[in-house]
N, C-alpha and C positions, 0 to 999 in steps of 0.2 A: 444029061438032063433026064429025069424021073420024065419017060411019057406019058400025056395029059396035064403033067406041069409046067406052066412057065410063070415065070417070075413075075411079079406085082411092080409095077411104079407108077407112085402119086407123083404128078404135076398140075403143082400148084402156081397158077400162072393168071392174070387176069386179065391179059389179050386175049381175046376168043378165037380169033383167027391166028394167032401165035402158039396156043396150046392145043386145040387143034391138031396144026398142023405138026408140032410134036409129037400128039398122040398119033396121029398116020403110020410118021416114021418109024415109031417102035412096034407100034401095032405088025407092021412088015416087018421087022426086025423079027418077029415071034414073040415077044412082050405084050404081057395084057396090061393096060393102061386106064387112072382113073384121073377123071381132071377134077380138080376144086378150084375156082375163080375167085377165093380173096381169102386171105389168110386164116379167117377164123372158120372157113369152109375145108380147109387144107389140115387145120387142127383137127375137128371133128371126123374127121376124113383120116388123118393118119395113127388116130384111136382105134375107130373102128375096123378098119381092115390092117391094121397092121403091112403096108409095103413091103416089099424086097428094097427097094428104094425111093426117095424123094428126089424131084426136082425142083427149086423150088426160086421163083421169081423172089425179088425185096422189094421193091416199090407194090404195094399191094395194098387196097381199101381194108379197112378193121384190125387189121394185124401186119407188121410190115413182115417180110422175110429174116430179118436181124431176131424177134421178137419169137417169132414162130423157130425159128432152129434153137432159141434158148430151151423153150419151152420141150421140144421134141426131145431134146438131150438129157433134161432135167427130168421126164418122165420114165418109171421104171420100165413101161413096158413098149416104149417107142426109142428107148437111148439108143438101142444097136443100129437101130436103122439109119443107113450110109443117106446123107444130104450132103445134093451138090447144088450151091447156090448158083441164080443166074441172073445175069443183068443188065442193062444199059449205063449202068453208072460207069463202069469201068476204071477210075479215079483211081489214082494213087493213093494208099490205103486199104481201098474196100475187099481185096482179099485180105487183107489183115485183119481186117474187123469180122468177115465170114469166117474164118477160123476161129474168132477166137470167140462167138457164139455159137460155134460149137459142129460149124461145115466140115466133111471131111474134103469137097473140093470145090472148084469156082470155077465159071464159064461165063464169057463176055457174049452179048448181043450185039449183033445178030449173031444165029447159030452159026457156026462151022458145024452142018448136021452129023458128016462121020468122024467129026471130033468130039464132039456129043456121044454118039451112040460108041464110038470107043471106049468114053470116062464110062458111059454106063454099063459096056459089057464089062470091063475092070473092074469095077466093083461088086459086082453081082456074081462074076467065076472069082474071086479071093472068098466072096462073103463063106463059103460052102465047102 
């Protein structure tokens, strides 16, 4: 790691005390971290600063997560950027359906926190 830099990750999450306490964790991690609280906040959000990565809830006011990863993938200048969906659904399908709007990965609620922060050092040492 280039020092004075560490890596960006948007989570977009719309528990406050759930993304929160995400941001803490990575924040300790050494990851600078930006929260957006509902999908079109997460949009606006993964334009303008460009992440290292998204994490990114689906149940979400104004845009769901399903909606928001099409969008993120389908845009030129956000497509690279690694999304890992997260969620309470858990249902048979719903990583089927996260991939195939365009997640590179998926994680169940509640966190497994250092299963978490594993997927996302993962992505973040291959991105480079």
């Amino acid at each position: 790691m280039v020092l004075g830099f560490r890596k960006h990750i948007l989570v977009v999450e719309d528990e406050i005390g759930l993304a929160e306490g995400v941001q803490a964790r990575l924040n300790v991690e050494g990851y600078k971290t930006t929260i957006a609280y509902d999908g079109r906040a997460g949009m606006e959000a993964a334009k303008k600063i460009r992440p290292d990565l998204i994490l990114m809830d689906i149940l979400m006011p104004h845009i769901n997560g399903w909606d928001l990863c099409r969008i993120v993938k389908t845009n030129p200048k956000t497509k690279d950027i690694p999304v890992i969906m997260c969620t309470a659904l858990g249902q048979i399908g719903d990583s089927e359906k996260a991939f195939q709007a365009g997640a590179n990965d998926y994680i169940t609620k509640p966190y497994d926190m250092r299963r978490l922060v594993e997927k996302v050092k993962r992505f973040l040492e291959s991105k480079y």
